[in-house]
C-alpha positions as CSV (number, residue, x, y, z in Angstrom):
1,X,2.6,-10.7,-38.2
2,X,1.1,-8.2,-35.5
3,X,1.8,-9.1,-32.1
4,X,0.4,-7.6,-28.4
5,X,2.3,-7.3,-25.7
6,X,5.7,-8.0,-24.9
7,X,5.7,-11.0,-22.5
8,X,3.2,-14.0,-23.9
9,X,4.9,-17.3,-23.8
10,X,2.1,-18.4,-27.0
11,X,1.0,-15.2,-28.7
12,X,5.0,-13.4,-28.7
13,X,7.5,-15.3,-27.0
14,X,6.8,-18.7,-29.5
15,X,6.2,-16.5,-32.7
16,X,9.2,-14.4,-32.6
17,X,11.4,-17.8,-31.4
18,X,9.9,-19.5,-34.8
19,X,10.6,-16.8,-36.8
20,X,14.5,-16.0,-35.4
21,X,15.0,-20.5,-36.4
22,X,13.2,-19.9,-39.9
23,X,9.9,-21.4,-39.3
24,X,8.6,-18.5,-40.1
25,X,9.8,-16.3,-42.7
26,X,11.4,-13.1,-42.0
27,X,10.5,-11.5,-45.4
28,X,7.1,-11.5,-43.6
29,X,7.0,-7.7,-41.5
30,X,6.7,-8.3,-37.9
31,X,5.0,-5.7,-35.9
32,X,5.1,-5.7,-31.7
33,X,3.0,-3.6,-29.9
34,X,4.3,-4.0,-26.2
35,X,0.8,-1.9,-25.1
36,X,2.3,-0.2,-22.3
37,X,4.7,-2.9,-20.7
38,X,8.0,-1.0,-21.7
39,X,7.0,1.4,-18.9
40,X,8.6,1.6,-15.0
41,X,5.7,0.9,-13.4
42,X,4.8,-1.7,-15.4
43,X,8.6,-3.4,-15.4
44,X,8.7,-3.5,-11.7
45,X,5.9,-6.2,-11.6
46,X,8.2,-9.1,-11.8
47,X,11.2,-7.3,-12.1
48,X,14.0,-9.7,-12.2
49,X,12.4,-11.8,-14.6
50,X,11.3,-9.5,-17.2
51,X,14.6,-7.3,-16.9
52,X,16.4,-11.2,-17.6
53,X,13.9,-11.8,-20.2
54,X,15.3,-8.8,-22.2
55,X,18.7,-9.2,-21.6
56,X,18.5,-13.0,-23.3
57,X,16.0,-11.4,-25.7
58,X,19.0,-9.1,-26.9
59,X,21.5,-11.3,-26.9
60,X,19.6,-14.0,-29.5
61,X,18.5,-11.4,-31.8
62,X,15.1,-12.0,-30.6
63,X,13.9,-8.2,-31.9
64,X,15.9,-7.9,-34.9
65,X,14.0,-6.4,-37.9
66,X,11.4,-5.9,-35.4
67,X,8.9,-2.7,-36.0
68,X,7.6,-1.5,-32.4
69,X,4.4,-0.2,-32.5
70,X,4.4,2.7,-29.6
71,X,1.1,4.3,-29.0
72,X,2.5,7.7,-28.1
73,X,5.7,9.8,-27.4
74,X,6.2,8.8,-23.9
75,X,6.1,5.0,-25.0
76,X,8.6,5.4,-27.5
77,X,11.5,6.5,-25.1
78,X,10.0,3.7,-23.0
79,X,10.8,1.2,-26.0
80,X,14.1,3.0,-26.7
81,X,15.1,3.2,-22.7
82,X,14.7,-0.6,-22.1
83,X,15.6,-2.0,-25.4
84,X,18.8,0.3,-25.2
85,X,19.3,0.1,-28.8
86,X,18.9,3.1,-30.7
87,X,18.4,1.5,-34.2
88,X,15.5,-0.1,-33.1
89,X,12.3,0.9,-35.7
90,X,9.5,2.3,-33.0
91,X,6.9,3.7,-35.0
92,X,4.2,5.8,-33.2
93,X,0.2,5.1,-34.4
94,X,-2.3,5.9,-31.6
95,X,-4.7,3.0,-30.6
96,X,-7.7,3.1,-32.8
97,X,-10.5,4.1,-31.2
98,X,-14.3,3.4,-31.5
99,X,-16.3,5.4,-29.2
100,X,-19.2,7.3,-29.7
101,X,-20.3,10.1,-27.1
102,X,-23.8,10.0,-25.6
103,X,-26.3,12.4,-26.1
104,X,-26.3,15.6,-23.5
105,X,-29.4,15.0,-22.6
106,X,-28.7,11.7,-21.4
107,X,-26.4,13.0,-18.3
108,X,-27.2,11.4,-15.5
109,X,-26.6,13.1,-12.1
110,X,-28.9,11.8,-9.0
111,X,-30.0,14.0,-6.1
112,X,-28.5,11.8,-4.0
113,X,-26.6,13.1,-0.3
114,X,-23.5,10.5,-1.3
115,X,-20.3,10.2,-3.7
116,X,-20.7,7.3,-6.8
117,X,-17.3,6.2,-7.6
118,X,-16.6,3.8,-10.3
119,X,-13.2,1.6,-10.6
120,X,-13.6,-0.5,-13.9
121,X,-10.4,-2.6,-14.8
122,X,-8.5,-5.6,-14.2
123,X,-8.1,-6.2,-10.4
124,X,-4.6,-6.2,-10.9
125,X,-1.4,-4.4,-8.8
126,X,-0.8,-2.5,-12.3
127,X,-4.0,-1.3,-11.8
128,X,-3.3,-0.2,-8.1
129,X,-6.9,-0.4,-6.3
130,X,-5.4,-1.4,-3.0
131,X,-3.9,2.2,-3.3
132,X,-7.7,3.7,-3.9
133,X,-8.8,1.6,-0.8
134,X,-6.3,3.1,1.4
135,X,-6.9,6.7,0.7
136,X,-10.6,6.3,0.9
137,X,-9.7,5.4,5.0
138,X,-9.3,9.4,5.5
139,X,-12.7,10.4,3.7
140,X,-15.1,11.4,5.8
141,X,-17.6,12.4,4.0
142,X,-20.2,9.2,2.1
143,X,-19.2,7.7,-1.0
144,X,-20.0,4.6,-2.6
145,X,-17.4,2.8,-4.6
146,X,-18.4,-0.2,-7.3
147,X,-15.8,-2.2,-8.6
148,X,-16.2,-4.1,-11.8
149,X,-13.8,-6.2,-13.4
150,X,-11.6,-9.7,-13.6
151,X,-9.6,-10.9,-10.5
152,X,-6.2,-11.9,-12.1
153,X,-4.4,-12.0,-8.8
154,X,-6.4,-13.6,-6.2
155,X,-3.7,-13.0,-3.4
156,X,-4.2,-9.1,-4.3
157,X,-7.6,-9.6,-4.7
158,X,-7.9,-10.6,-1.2
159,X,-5.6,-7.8,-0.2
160,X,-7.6,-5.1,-1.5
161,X,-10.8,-7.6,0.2
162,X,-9.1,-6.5,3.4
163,X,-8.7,-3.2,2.7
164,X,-12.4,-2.8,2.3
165,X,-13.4,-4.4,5.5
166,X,-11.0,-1.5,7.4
167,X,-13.3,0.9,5.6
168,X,-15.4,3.4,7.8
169,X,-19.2,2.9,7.7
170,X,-19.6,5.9,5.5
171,X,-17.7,4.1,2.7
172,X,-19.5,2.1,0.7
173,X,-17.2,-0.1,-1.5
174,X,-19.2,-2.8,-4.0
175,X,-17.3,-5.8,-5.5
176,X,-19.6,-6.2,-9.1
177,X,-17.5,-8.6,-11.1
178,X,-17.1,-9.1,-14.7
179,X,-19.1,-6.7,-16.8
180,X,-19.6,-7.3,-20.8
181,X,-18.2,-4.7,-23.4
182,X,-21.6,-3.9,-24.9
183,X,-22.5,-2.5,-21.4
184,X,-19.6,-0.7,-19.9
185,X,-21.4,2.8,-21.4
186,X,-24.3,2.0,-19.9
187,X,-23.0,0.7,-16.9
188,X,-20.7,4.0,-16.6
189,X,-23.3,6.9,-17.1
190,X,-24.8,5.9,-13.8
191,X,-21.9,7.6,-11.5
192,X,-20.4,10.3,-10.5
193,X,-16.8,10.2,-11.3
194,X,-14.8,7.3,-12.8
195,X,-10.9,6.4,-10.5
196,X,-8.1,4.9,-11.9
197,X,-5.1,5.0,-9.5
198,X,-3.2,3.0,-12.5
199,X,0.6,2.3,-12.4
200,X,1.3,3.0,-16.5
201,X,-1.5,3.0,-19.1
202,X,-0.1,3.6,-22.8
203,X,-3.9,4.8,-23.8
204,X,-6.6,3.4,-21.4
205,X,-9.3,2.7,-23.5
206,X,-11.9,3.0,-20.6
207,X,-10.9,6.7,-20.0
208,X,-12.1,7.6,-23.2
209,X,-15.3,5.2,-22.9
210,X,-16.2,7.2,-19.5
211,X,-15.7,10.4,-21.0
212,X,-18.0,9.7,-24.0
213,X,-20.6,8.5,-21.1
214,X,-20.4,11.8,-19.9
215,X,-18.5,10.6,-16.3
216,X,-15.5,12.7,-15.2
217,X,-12.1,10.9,-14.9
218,X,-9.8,11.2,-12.0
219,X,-6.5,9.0,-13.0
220,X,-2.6,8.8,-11.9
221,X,-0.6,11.1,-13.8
222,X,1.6,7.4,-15.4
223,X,-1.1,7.4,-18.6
224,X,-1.3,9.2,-22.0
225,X,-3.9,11.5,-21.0
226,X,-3.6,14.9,-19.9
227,X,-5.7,16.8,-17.1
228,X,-8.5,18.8,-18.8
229,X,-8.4,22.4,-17.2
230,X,-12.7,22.3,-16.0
231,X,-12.2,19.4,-14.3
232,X,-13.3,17.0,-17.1
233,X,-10.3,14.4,-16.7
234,X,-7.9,15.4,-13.8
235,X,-4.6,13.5,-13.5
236,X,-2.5,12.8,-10.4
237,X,0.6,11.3,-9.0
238,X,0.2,8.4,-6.9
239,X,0.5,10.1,-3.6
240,X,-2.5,9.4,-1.1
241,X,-2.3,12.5,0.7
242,X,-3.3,14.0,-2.7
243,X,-6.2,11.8,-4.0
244,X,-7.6,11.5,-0.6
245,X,-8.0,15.8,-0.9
246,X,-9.2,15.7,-4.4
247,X,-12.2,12.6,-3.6
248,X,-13.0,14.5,-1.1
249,X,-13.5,17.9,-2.5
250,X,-15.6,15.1,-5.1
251,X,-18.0,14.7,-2.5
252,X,-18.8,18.1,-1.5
253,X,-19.7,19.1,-5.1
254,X,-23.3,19.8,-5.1
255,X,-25.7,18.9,-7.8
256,X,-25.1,21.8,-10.1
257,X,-21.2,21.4,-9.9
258,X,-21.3,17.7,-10.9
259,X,-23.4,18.4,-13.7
260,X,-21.3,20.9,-15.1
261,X,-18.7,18.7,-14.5
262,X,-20.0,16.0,-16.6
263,X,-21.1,18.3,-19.6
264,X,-16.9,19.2,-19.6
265,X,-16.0,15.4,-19.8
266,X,-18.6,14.5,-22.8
267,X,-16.6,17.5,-24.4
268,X,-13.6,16.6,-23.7
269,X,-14.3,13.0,-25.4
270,X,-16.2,14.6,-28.2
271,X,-12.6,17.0,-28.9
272,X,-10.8,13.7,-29.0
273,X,-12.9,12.0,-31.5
274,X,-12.7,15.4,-33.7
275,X,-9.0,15.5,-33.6
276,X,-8.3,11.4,-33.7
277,X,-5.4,10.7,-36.1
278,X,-5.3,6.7,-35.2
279,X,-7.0,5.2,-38.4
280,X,-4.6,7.3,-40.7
281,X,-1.6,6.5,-38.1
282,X,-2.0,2.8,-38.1
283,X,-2.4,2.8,-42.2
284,X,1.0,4.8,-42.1
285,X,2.0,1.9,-39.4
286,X,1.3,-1.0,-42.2
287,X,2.9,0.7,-45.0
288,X,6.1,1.4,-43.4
289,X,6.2,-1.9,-42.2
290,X,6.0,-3.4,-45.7
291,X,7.5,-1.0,-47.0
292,X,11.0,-1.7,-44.2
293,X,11.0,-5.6,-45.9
């Protein structure tokens, strides 16, 4: 029994509930793979009731003889922290991966006198846009921001709506919707630099697919990845003061820069293929599981 996420009421919550009565057997191996929700960030959405959620979820034995599935180091303390049981079995397995890199020759990087940003995620407060939308305020220079993805939160959906209507005239921000997996690479080659001002990511699979489009990342420094030294992926901490400085050193880049600057993010995502450990990880991950019955 593999499970995502932590909080589901019909894919978790009911599953492990039938299997703590009996319904289900218990000689079956039960993995959970919380994807990221262990983490602050992620735990202060909804605070009091996840935090009461755990406590009760402790108390019934809810987890016990429970493998966690962590993606990486920093989610296993996460899983340890909140769970505050040290016998809990966390095993680490990266996410599996299937990405495959674009061709060099298929960088694209248009003569063009303005900025293409790319936000591409749930419109979600995890995924902090409104926090994008308020540092582009101090850039004076011209970008153009599209947005894709799901509105799961139509009251901050209409925040960040707000948000772009205080935007100065040389800010161009583009609302695009829902786009389908098959054409987020070619969707994604088209700009400049891909933004993700997210509150916790335990991977963040579309990092990885904008690198292998060739499209630097700029993301908050609350995910797995770490800042590339060229300028291929560059992490931050969520301060504004910060981002604003670093989007708008973006948008003086010339041609030549930004091309450069792509060439180091296709590289970046082809060294991470090379050295990906997930598909032998996970095997590991199913193994031990069976193996812990």
């Amino acid at each position: 029994l593999y499970l995502n996420g932590l909080f589901s009421i019909i894919f978790t919550i009911l599953p492990l509930l039938l299997r703590r009565i009996n319904l289900v057997s218990k000689s079956i191996p039960c993995i959970i793979a919380p994807r990221g929700m262990f983490s602050q960030n992620a735990l202060k959405l909804k605070f009091v009731k996840k935090k009461l959620f755990l406590i009760l979820a402790k108390l019934i034995g809810l987890y016990k003889n429970i493998i966690f599935h962590a993606s990486n180091n920093y989610e296993k303390k996460d899983i340890y922290m909140h769970l505050n049981d040290n016998k809990a079995m966390v095993f680490v397995a990266p996410n599996l991966t299937s990405v495959s890199t674009i061709k060099q020759n298929k960088i694209k990087v248009k003569k063009k006198s303005f900025l293409r940003l790319v936000f591409l995620s749930r419109i979600d407060p995890m995924k902090n846009l409104d926090f994008l939308l308020q540092c582009l305020l101090k850039v004076n220079n011209s970008i153009e921001l599209s947005i894709y993805g799901n509105k799961q939160n139509e009251t901050y959906y209409r925040q960040c709506l707000d948000l772009k209507d205080k935007l100065p005239a040389n800010i161009k921000v583009f609302f695009k919707g829902f786009i389908k997996n098959e054409l987020i690479k070619k969707t994604l080659v088209k700009y400049d630099l891909f933004v993700l001002p997210s509150r916790g990511e335990n991977f963040g699979h579309v990092i990885l697919e904008s690198l292998a489009a060739g499209v630097p990342v700029l993301v908050s420094n609350k995910v797995f990845w770490q800042s590339d030294k060229k300028g291929g992926i560059q992490t931050l901490p969520l301060n504004r003061k910060k981002w604003t400085e670093v989007i708008r050193n973006w948008s003086n880049f010339n041609y030549k820069t930004l091309y450069k600057k792509k060439i180091v993010a296709l590289n970046v995502a082809q060294k991470y293929n090379n050295e990906n450990q997930a598909l032998k990880k996970n095997k590991e991950l199913l193994k031990y599981a069976f193996n812990a019955q």
